[in-house]
C-alpha positions in Angstrom: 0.0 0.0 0.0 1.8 3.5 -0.8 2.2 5.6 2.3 -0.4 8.2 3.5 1.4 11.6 4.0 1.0 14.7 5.9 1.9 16.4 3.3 -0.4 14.8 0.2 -3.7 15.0 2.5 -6.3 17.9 2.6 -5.9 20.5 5.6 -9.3 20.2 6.1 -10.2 16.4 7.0 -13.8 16.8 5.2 -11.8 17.6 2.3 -9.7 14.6 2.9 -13.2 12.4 4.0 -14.5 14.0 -0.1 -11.7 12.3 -1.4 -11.8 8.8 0.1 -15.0 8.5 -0.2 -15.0 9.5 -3.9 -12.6 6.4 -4.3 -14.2 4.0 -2.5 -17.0 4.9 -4.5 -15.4 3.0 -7.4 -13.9 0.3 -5.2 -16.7 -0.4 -3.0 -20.2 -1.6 -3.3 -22.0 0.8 -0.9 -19.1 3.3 0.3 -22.1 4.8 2.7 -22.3 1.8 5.0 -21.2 3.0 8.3 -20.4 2.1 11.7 -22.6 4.5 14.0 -21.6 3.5 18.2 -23.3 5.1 21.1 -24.0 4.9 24.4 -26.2 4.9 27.1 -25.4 8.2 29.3 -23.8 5.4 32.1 -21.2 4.1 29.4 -22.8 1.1 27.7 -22.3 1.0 24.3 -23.9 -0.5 21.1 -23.2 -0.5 17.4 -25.0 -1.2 14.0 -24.5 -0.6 10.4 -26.2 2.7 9.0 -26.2 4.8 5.9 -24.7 7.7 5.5 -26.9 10.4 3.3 -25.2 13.3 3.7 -21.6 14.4 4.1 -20.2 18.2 4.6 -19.0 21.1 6.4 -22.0 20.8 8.9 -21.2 17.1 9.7 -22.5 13.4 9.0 -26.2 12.8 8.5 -28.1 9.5 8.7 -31.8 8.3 9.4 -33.9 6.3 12.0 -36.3 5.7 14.3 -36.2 8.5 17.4 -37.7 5.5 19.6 -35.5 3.1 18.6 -32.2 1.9 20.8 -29.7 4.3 18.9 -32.4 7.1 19.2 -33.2 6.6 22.7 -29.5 6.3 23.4 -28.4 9.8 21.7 -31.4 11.5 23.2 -29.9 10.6 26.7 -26.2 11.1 25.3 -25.7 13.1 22.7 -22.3 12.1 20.8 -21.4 9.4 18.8 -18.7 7.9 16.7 -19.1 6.9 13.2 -16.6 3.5 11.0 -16.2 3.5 7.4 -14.1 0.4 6.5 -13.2 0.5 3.0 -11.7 -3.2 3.1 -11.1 -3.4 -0.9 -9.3 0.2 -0.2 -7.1 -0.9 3.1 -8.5 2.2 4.5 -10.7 3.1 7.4 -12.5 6.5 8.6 -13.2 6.9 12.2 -15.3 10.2 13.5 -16.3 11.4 16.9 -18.4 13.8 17.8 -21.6 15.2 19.3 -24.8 14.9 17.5 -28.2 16.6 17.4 -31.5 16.1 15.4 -32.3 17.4 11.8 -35.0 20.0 12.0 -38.6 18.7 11.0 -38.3 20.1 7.3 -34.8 18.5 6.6 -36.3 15.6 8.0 -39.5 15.9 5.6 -38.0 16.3 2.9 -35.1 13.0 3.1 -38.6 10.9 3.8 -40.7 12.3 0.4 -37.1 10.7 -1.5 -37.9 7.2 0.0 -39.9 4.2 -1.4 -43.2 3.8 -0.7 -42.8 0.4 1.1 -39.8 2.4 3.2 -42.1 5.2 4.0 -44.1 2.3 5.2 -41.9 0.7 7.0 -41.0 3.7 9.1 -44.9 3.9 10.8 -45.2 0.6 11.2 -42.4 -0.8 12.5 -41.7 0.0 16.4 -38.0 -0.2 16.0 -35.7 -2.1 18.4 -39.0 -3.3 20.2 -39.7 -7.2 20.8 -43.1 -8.1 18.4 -45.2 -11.3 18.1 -43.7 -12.7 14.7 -42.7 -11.4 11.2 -46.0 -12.3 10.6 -47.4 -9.7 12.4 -45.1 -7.1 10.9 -46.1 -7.6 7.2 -50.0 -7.4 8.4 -49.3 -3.8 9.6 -47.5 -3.3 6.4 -50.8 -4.6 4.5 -52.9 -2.7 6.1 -51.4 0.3 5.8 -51.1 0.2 2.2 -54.3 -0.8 1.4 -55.6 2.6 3.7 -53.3 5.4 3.5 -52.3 4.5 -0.4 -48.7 6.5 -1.8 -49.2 9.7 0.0 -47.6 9.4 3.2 -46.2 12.1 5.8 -43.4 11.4 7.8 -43.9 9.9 10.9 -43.3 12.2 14.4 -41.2 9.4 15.7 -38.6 8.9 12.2 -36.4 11.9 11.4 -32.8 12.3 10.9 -29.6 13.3 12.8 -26.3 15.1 11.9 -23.2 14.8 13.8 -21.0 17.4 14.0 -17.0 16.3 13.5 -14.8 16.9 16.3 -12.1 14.1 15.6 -11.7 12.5 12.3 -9.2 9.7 11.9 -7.6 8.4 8.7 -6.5 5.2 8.9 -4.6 3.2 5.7 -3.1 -0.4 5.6 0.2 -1.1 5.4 2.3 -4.1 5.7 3.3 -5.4 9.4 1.0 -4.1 11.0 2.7 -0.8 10.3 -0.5 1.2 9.3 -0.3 4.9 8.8 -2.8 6.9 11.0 -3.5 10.2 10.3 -5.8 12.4 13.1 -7.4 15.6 12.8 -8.5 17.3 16.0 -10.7 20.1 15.9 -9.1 23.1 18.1 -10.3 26.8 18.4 -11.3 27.5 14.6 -9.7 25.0 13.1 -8.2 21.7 12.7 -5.0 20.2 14.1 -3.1 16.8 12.3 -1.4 14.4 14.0 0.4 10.7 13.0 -0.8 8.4 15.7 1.2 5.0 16.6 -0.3 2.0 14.4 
């Protein structure tokens, strides 16, 4: 793998995110599968796959369910970290940060984008929560396509989330174990890099 420089990267690390992801774009199947951890405010953590639908200078933006366990948990505890492992690539992209909910017209207008059975999907499924059988599940999702038909507002408990980047890591494979690690910290009004031991 050739090395990852100091001096070759972006002095702004969502530059830098811009251009990996552009390459894993034609190197990966879906380059917006990430990581998202949090935690309950008393330290417990949890982790699951996500997708990424927005990436800039106001942060990292993804969808779910306010209700389900990742909602619940950064209602109670606001920050987050974020994994993209671009395995084809030999890279990785680890971000830290806090996080806060879209406002309800960001949030409307992601959900009018989606398909009608996701739209679906988002009423009817309690997310995270224990039910009966799938069974069950695809009777809700019958019913409410046979009553409520293509036109369908966004549910008050689905809506997205952005986190803001206070710590991006760039991480690229190289050979024994030797990686090159390249972190940006946020500081003041701007951004400070740093080579971290593999």
């Amino acid at each position: 793998m050739p090395e990852l420089r100091e001096a070759d990267v972006a002095a702004d690390p969502l530059r830098q995110f811009d251009r990996w992801f552009a390459e894993a774009g034609e190197a990966v199947p879906a380059p917006e599968a990430m990581v998202l951890a949090t935690a309950t405010p008393d330290g417990a953590p949890s982790a699951r796959m996500v997708l990424l639908k927005e990436a800039g200078d106001s942060g990292f933006v993804f969808f779910t369910n306010y209700g389900s366990r990742k909602g619940r948990e950064l209602a109670a505890n606001p920050r987050a970290a974020l994994l993209f492992h671009w395995q084809p690539l030999g890279r990785q992209v680890r971000v830290e940060g806090p996080v806060e909910r879209l406002d309800e017209a960001a949030s409307d207008a992601y959900f009018h984008t989606r398909a009608l059975g996701a739209r679906i999907g988002a009423w009817v499924s309690a997310q995270s929560e224990v039910i009966g059988s799938r069974v069950e599940l695809e009777s809700a999702v019958e019913t409410m396509r046979q009553h409520l038909g293509a036109e369908l507002e966004r549910p008050p408990h689905w809506g997205g989330f952005r986190l803001s980047p206070e710590v991006l890591e760039f991480w690229q494979h190289r050979d024994d174990r030797l990686h090159d690690r390249l972190r940006y910290r946020r500081e003041g009004g701007g951004w400070v890099l740093e080579r971290l031991a593999p």
